[in-house]
C-alpha positions in Angstrom: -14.3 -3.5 8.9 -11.3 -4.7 7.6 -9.1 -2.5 5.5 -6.0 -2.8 4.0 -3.4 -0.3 2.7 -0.7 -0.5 0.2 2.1 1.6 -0.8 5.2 1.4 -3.0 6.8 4.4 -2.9 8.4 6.8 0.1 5.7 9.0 -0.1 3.0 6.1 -0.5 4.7 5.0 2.9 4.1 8.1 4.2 0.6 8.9 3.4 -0.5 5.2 4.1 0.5 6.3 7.8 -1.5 9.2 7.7 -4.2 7.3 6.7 -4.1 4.5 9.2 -4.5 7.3 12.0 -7.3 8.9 10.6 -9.5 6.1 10.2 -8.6 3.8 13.4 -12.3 4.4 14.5 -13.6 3.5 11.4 -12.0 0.4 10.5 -9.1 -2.0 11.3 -6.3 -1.2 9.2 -3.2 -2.9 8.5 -0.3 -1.0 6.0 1.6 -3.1 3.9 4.7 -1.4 2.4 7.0 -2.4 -0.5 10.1 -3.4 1.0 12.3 -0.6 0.3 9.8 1.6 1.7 8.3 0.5 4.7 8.7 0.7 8.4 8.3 -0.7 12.2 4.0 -0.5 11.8 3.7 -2.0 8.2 4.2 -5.7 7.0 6.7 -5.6 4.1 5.9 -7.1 0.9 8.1 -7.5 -2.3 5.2 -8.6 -5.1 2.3 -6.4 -5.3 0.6 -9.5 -7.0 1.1 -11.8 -4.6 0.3 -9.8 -1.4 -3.3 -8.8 -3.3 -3.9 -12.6 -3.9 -2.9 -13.2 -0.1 -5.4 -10.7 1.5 -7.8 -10.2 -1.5 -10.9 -12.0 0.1 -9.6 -11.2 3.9 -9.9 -7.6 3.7 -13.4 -5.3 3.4 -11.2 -2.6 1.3 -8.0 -2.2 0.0 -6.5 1.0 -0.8 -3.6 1.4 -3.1 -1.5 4.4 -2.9 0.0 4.1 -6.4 -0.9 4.5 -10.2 -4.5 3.2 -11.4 -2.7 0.9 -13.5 -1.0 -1.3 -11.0 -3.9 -1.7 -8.9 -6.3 -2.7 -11.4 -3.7 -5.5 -13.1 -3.3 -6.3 -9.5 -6.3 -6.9 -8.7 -7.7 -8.0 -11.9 -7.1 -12.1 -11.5 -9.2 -12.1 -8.5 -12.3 -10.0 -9.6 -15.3 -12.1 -9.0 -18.7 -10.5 -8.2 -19.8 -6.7 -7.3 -21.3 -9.2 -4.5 -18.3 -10.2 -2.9 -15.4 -8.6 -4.1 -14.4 -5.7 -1.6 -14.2 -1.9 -2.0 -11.0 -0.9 -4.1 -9.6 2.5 -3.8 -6.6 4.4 -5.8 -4.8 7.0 -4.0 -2.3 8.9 -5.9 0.8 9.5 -3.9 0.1 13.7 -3.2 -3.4 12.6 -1.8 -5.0 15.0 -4.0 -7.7 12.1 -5.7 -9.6 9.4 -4.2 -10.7 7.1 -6.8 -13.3 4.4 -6.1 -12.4 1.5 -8.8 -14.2 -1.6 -7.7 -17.6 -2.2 -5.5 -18.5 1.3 -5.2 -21.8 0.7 -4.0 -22.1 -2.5 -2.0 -19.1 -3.1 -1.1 -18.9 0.8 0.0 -16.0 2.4 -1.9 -17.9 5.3 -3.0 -18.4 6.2 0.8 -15.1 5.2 1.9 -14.0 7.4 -1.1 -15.5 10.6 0.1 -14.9 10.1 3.8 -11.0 9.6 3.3 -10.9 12.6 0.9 -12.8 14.8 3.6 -10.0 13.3 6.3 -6.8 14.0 3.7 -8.6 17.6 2.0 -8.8 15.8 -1.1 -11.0 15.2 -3.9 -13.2 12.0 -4.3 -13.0 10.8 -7.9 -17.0 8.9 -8.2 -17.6 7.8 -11.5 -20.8 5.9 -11.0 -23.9 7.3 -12.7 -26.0 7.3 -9.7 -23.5 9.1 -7.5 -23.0 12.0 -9.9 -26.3 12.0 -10.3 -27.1 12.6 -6.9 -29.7 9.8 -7.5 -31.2 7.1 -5.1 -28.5 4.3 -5.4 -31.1 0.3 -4.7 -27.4 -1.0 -4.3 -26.0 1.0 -1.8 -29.3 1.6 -0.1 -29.4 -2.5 0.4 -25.7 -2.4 1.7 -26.9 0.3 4.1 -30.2 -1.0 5.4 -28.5 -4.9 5.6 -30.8 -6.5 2.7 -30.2 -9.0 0.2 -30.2 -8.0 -3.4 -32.4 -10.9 -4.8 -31.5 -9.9 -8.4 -28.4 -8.8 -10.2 -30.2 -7.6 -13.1 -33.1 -6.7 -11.8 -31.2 -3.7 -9.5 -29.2 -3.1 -12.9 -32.7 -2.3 -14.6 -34.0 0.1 -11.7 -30.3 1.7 -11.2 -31.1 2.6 -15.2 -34.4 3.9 -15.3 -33.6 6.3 -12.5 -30.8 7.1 -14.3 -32.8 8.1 -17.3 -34.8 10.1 -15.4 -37.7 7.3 -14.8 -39.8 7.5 -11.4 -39.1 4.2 -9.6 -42.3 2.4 -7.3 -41.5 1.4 -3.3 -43.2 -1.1 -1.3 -42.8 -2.3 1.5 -44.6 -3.5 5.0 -41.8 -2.2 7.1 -41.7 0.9 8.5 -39.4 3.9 6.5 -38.0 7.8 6.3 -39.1 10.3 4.0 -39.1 8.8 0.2 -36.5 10.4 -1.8 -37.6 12.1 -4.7 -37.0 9.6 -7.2 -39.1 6.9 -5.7 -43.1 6.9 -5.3 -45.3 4.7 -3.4 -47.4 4.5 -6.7 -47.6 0.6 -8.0 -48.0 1.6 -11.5 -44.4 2.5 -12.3 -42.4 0.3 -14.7 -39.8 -0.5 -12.2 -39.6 -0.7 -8.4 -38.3 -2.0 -5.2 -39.9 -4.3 -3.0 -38.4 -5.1 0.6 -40.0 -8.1 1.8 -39.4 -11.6 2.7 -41.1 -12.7 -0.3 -39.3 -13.3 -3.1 -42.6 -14.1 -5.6 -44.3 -11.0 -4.8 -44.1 -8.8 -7.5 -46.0 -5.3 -6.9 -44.1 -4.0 -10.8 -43.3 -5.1 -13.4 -39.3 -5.3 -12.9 -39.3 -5.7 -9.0 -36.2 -5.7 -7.5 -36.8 -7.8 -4.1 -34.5 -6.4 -1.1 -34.7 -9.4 2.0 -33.6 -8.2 4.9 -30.6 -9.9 6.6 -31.9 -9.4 10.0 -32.1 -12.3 11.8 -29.9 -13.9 14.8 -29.6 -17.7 15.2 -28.7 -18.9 18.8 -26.8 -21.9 19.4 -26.4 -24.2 21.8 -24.0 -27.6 21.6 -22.5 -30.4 23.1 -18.7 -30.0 23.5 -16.7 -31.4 20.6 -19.8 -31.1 18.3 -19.1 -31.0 14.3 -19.4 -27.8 12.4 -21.7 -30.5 9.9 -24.0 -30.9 12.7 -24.4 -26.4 13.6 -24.9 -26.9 9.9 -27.4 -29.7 9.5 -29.5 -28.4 12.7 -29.6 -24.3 11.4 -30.1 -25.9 8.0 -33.5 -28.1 9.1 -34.4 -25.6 11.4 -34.9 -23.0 8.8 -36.2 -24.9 6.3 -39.0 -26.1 8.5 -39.8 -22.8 9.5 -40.0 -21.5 5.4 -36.6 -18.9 6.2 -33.9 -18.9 3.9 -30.7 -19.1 6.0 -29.0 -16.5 4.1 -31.2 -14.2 6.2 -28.7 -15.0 9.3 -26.1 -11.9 10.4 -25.2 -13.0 13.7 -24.8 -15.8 15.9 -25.2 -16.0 19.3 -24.3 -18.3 22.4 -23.7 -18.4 25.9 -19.9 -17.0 26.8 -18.4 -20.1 27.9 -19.3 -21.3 24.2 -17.5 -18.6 22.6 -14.5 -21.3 22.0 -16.5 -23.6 20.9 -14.5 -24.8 17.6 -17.6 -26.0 15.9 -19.7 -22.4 16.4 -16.6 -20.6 15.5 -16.3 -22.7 12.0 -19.8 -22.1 11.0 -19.3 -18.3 11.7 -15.7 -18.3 9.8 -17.5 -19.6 7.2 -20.6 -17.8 6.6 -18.5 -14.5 7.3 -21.0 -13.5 10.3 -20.1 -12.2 13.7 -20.7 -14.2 17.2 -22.2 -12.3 20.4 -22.2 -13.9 23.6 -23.3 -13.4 26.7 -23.2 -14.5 30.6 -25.4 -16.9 32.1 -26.7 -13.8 34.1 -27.6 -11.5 30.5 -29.4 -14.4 29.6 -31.4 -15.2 32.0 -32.4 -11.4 32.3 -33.5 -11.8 28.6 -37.6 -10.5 28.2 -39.9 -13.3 26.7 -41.3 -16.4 27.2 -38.5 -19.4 26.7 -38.3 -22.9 26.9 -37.2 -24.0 30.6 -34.6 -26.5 31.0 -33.9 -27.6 34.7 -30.6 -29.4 33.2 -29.6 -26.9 31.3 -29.6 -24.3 34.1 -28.0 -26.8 36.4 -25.2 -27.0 34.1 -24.4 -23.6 33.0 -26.5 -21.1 34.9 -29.3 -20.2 32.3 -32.2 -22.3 31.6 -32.1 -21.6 27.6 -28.9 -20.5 25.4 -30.2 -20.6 21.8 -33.5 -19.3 22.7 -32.5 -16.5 25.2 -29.6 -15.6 22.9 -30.8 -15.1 20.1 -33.4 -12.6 21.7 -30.9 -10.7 23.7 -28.5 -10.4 20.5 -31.6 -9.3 18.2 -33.9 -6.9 20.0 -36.4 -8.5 18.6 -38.9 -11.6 18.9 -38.4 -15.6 18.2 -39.3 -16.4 14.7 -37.9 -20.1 15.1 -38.3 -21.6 18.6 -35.6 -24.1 20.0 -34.8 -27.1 18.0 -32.5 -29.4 19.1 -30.8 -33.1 17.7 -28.1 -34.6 17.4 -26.3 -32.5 20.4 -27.3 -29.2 19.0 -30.2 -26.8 19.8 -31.0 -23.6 17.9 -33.5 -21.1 17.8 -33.7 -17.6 15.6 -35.4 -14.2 16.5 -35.6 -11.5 13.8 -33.7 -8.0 14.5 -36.7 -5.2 13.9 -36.6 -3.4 10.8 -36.3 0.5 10.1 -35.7 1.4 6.7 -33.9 4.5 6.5 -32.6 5.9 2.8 -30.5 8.8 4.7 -28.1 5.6 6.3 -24.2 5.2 4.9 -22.7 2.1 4.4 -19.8 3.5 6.5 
């Protein structure tokens, strides 16, 4: 996680320093100070505007340690989508409120909230009905789990009923924890959550479909390969095999691919993470893989996308190797527990 925190003040400079130290095992956090306030481990800036529209989409959160006011007119040009935009958080100078102002739920400022008021012995400022309800939350328990929300409106519909004190139906084939209280397994409930892969089931009558995002596409390429052609062959690949690609979290190759402009590209772009692995993990890999004499000849293993995608997943092949046009990949799905207890953070 990425996180990024932004002072104006003396004292902003100096609580953004105490924050960085408490949460260096949480995320990755880089200060940015205004430039008559900043010092040797912060990256001077001299428009709060401009640095927001700089690192706006490259950071997971951003926490302002200011007034409300100039962090929401900051950020206000670049607000997009509860979807995408990341977690914003308002720190008042004292550090006695932490206030969650943008993508509380799936972009995890609600969380983040709480955990840096416990670290500063402050108080967490959550405005969202769910939260002070103490209610289930179908956004932040999709963040938390890693499934898609299928349905903006749909979530916005079961985030109300619970809200209005409405029991909310589950279903699901995968395997769960303890129900909370608010949802039943019952199928004749108004509104309800389904988590499956299939978007046109629809067990009540407002059904909020959670997909998971759980599976791992391994790659193999030719050097020098375009990033159209990772895309073209994952793109085909998928499609013949009926899985939507927005499904993929991780890619995964061989080591001496982890360069590989092309691979690297298609990650950048589709904001997942790449895994690799030694010709020795691979071929250690449990399963039953394609076998090529070539391949091993040339890089040790007998199988990258195959063999990677099953050591990177934990799981089993749901696409087997398809290669063209100097590409070959395969996918294997990540197994599922469902568990409503699990923070974002």
């Amino acid at each position: 996680m990425k996180a990024a925190v932004i002072s104006l003040t003396e004292n902003g400079r100096v609580l953004s320093a105490e924050i960085k130290k408490s949460f260096s095992d949480l995320a990755d956090v880089q200060r940015y100070c205004f430039a008559t306030h900043t010092d040797g481990d912060a990256a001077e800036f001299g428009s709060v505007s401009s640095l927001v529209g700089d690192i706006f989409r490259k950071m997971d959160a951003l926490i302002f340690v200011c007034a409300c006011g100039i962090a929401v007119r900051a950020i206000a040009p670049f607000i997009r989508s509860k979807t995408t935009d990341p977690a914003v958080i308002v720190i008042d100078e004292k550090g006695r409120f932490v206030i969650p102002v943008l993508s509380g739920h799936i972009g995890g400022a609600n969380r983040f909230a709480e955990i840096i008021a416990g670290k500063l012995g402050a108080v967490a400022a959550v405005t969202t009905a769910t939260d002070t309800g103490k209610l289930f939350s179908p956004d932040c328990f999709a963040s938390a789990n890693g499934l898609l929300i299928t349905d903006m409106t749909a979530a916005k519909d079961v985030a109300a009923a619970l809200v209005d004190g409405e029991k909310c139906g589950f279903y699901t084939e995968y395997s769960h924890s303890e129900l909370p209280d608010e949802l039943t397994e019952n199928n004749q409930t108004r509104t309800g959550v389904a988590v499956c892969t299939d978007e046109s089931l629809r067990p009540f009558p407002v059904t909020l479909t959670l997909v998971p995002k759980n599976i791992v596409v391994g790659i193999g390429c030719k050097r020098r390969t375009s990033v159209e052609a990772i895309e073209n062959a994952i793109n085909c690949a998928f499609s013949e095999a009926g899985l939507d690609t927005a499904r993929i979290c991780t890619a995964a190759t061989i080591n001496i691919k982890a360069d590989e402009q092309c691979i690297n590209e298609f990650c950048h772009f589709h904001s997942i993470p790449l895994r690799t692995y030694t010709a020795d993990e691979l071929m250690k890999a449990e399963g039953e893989f394609e076998s090529s004499s070539f391949v091993l000849e040339t890089v040790g293993a007998d199988n990258i996308c195959e063999r990677s995608a099953v050591l990177c997943s934990g799981g089993q092949l749901v696409i087997r190797k398809k290669s063209g046009g100097g590409v070959a990949v395969a996918a294997a799905e990540i197994p599922i527990y469902l568990d409503f207890e699990r923070k974002i953070l």
